[in-house]
C-alpha positions in Angstrom: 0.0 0.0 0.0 0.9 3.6 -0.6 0.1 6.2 1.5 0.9 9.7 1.3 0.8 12.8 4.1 -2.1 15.1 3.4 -3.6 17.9 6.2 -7.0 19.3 7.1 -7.8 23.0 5.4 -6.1 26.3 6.9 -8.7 27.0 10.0 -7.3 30.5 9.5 -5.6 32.5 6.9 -2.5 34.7 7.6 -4.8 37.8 7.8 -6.0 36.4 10.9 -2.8 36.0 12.8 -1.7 39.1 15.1 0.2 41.2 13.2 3.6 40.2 11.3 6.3 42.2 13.0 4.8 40.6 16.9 6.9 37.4 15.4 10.5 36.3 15.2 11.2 34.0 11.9 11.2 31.1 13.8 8.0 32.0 16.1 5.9 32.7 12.4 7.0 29.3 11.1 5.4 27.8 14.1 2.5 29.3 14.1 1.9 29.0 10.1 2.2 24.7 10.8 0.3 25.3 14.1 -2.7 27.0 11.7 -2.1 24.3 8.7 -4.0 21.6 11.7 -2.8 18.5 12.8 -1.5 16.1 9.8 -3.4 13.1 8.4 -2.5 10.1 7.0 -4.4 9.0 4.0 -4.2 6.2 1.5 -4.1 7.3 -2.3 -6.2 4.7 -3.6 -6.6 3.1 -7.0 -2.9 4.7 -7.9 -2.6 3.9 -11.6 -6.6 4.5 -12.5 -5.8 8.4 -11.1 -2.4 8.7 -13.0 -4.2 7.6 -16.3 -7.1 10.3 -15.5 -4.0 12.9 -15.0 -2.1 12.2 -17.8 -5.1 12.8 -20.1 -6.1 16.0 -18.0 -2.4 17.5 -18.7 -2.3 16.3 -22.2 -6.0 18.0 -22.4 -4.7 21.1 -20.9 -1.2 21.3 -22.9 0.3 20.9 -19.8 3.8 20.0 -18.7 4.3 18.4 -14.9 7.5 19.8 -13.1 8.2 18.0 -10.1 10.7 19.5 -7.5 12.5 15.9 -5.7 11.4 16.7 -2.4 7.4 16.1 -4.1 6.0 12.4 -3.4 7.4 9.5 -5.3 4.1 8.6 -7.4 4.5 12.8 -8.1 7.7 12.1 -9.6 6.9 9.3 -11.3 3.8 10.6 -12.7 6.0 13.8 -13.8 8.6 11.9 -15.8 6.1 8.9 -17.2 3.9 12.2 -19.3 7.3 14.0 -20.8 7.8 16.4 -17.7 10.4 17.2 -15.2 11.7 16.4 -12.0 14.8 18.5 -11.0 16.2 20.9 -8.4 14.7 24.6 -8.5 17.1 26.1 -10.9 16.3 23.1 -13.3 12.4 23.6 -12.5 13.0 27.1 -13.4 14.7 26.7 -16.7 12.5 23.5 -17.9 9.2 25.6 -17.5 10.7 28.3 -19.5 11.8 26.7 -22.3 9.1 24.2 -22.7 6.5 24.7 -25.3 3.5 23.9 -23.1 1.3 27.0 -22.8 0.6 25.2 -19.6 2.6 24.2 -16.6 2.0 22.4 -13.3 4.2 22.3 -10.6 4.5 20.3 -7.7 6.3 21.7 -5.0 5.6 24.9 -3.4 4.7 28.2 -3.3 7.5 30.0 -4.2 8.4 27.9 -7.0 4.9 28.0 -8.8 5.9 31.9 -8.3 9.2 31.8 -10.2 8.1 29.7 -13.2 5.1 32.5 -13.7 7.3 35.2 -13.6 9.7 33.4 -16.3 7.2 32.6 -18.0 3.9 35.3 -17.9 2.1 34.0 -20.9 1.6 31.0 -19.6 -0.6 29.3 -17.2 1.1 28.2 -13.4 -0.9 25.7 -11.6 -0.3 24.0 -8.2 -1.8 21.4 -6.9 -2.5 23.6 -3.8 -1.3 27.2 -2.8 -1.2 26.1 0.7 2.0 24.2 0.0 4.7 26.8 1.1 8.1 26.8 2.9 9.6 27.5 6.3 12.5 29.5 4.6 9.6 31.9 2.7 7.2 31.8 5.7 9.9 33.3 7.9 11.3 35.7 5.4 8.2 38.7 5.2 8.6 41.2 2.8 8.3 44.2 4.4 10.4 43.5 7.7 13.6 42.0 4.7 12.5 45.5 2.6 13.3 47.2 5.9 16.8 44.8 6.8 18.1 45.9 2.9 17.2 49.6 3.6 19.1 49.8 6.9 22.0 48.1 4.7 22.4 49.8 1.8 25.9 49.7 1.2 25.6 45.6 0.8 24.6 43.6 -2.4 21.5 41.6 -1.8 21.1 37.8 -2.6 18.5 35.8 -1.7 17.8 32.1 -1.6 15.5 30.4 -4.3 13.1 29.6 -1.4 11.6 33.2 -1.1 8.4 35.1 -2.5 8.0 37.2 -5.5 8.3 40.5 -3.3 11.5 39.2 -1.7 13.0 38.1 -4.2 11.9 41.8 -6.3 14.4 43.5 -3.5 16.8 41.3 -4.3 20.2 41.9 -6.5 20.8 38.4 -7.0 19.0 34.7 -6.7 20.3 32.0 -5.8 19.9 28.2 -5.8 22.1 26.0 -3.3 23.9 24.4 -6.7 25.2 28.3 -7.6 25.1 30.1 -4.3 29.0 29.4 -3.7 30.2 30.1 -7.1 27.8 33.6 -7.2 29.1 34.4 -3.9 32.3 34.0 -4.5 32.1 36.0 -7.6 30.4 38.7 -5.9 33.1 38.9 -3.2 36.0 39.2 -5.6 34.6 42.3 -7.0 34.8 43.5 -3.2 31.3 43.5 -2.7 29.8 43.5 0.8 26.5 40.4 1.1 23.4 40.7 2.5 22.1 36.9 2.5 18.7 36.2 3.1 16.8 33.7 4.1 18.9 30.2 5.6 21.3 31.1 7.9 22.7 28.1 7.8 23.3 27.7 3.9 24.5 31.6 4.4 26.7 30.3 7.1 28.0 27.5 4.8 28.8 29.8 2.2 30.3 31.9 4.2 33.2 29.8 5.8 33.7 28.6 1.9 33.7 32.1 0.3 35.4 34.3 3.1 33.0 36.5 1.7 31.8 39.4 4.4 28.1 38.3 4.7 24.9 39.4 6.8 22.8 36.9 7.4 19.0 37.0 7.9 18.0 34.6 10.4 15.8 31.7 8.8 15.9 27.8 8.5 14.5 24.9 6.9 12.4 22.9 9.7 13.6 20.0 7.5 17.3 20.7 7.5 17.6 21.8 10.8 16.0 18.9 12.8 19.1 16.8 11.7 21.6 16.3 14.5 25.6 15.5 15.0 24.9 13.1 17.5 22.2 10.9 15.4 24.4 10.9 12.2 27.4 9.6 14.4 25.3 7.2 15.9 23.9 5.9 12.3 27.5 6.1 11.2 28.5 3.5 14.2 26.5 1.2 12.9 27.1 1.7 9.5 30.9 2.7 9.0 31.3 2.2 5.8 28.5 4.3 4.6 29.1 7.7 3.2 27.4 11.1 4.5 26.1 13.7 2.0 24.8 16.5 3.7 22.8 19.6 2.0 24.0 22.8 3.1 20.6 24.0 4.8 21.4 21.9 7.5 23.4 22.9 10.8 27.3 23.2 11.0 27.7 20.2 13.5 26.0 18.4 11.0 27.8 19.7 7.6 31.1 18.9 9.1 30.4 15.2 9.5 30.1 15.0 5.8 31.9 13.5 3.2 29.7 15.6 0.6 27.7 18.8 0.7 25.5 19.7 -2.0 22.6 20.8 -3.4 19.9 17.9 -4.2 21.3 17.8 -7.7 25.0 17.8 -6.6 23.8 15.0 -3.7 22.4 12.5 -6.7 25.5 13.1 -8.9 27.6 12.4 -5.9 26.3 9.0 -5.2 26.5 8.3 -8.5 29.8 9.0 -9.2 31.3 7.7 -5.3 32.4 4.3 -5.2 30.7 3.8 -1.7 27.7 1.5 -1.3 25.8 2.8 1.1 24.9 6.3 2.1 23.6 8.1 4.9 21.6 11.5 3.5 20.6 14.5 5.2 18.0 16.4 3.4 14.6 15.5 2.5 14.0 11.8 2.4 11.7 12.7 -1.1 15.4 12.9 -3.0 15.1 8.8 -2.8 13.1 7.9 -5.5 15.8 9.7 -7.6 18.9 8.6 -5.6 17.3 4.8 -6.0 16.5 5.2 -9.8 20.2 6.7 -10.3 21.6 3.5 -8.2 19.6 0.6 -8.5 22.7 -1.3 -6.6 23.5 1.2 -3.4 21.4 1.3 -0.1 20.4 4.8 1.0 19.9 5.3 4.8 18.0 8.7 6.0 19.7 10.9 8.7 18.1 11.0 12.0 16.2 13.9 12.8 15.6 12.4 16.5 17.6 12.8 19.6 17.7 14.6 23.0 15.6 17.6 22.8 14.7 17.1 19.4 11.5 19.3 18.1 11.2 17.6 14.9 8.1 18.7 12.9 9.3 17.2 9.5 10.7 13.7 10.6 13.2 14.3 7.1 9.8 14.8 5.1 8.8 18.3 4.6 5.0 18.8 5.3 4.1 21.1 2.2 5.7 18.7 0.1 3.6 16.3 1.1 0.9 18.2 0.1 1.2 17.7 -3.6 -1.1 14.0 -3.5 -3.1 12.5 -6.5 -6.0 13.8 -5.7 -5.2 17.0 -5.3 -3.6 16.7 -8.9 -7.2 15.4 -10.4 -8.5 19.0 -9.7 -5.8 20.7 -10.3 -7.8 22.6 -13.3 -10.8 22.5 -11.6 -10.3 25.5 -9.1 -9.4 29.0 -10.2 -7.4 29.3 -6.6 -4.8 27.1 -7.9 -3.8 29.3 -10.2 -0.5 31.4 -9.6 -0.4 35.4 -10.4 2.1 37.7 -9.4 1.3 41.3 -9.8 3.5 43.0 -12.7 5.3 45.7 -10.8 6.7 42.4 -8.3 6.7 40.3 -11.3 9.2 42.8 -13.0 11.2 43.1 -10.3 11.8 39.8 -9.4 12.6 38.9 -13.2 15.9 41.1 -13.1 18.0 38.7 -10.0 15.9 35.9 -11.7 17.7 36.5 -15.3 21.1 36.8 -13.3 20.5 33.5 -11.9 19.9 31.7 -15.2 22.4 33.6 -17.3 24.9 32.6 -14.9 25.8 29.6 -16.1 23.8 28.5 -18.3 
């Protein structure tokens, strides 16, 4: 049997909460999972009688799936098995572009439904749900980051991939975990000063790399940073000759234990190319399905996110991921709210550190 994480409807929206600024990052994270309701498990029934009915809705639609690797396996399957994609962000980004779909669907969230409108404005951008966001966008508002640039303005600005439209319209630069080192770096040896925004830990990472002087806005991924030192030694202990690839959103103590840290692409090409066998990986346990299809013959272990004190919300799995299910797919045309817009003025904007990031090594 399959099963897949789904969760009750928003009891509130985000107009309802007390007012932005009266939360830290980390306190508006909470209480954005604390609205989303408690999570329930449901079995996605009759699996290859609701992929046939989606394939012919896309190739009704002219539609193209793009799947981020974090999305559900069947999501990724299902994306692949009608001509689609399932990649990183930048990949997501650059596939919807240049596809000649008028239409595209992507599973993941929010913020990348956002991107692949603004890249591509004739087209249609659905979702399978716009409740699907991310803890690093969540904790990153617009106006309070507007207000960290303006108090900085001596500093270049580059922001993560996992940001709104209107953050990402302040921004100088994007950037994606694949190319943040390399822009960075860049960046610094034309003296420029950083302002980083939103994963302080990724910004951390970069930052020890790069020597680069860097401000760092103070955000996480509650995926990433529920893995711990202690709970990868441990699964090391009993696996010694395993491998560790580590994605740079999570913690130092954890980054340091690796033998590899990458983005999700860089992770998949890594155990690809590494002689090891097995592998213990510390990101989000959706990067499997692709990790298993690229090698059929290695055993892939998922970090712990457990351990003394431990506050995990994500257990490796992140919860708006999850949200992309079958079913929500089967109505994906069927509801006008599914539908992505970004206003043109933040559209524009956010085009401009968009292009940068595509042009720069494409």
């Amino acid at each position: 049997m399959r099963y897949n994480v789904g969760f009750s409807p928003l009891k509130t929206s985000m107009n309802d909460l007390a007012p932005i600024q009266a939360y830290s990052p980390r306190e508006l994270v909470k209480v954005h999972l604390e609205d989303l309701g408690a999570p329930v498990v449901r079995e996605e029934r009759d699996v290859e009688r609701k992929k046939n009915e989606i394939k012919q809705l896309l190739a009704r639609n002219n539609a193209v799936l793009v799947a981020h690797y974090y999305a559900p396996a069947v999501i990724q399957a299902l994306a692949e098995e009608t001509g689609g994609c399932v990649a990183d962000s930048l990949e997501m980004a650059r596939f919807g572009r240049d596809h000649e779909a008028k239409t595209l669907v992507v599973a993941g969230v929010k913020f990348m439904g956002e991107t692949a409108k603004i890249l591509s404005p004739e087209k249609q951008v659905f979702m399978p749900t716009l409740e699907a966001n991310c803890s690093l966008d969540i904790g990153c508002p617009s106006d309070e980051f507007s207000a960290f640039c303006d108090a900085h303005p001596d500093r270049t600005v580059v922001v993560y991939a996992n940001t709104s439209a209107a953050v990402k319209a302040r921004a100088d630069w994007v950037v994606t975990s694949s190319i943040a080192l390399d822009v960075v770096d860049y960046l610094d040896s034309r003296g420029e000063k950083i302002l980083w925004a939103p994963d302080k830990h990724l910004g951390s990472y970069v930052k020890r790399r790069t020597g680069a002087d860097m401000l760092l806005w103070d955000g996480s991924c509650i995926v990433h940073e529920e893995f711990k030192a202690k709970g990868l030694l441990d699964l090391k202990a009993a696996h010694p000759e395993a491998s560790i690839l580590v994605h740079p959103e999570s913690p130092e103590s954890v980054v340091e234990l690796a033998d590899v840290v990458g983005s999700t692409s860089q992770l998949i090409q890594a155990a690809k190319a590494m002689k090891s066998k097995k592998f213990i990986v510390a990101t989000d346990q959706g990067i499997f399905f692709k990790m298993q299809q690229a090698c059929p013959d290695k055993m892939f272990y998922i970090a712990p996110t457990a351990g003394e004190g431990a506050t995990c919300r994500s257990c490796a799995n992140c919860p708006w991921m999850a949200m992309n299910t079958l079913d929500q797919m089967l109505e994906v045309f069927d509801h006008k709210y599914n539908e992505i817009h970004v206003e043109p003025i933040i559209a524009n904007g956010a085009l401009v550190p968009l292009k940068r990031m595509l042009d720069f090594k494409s």
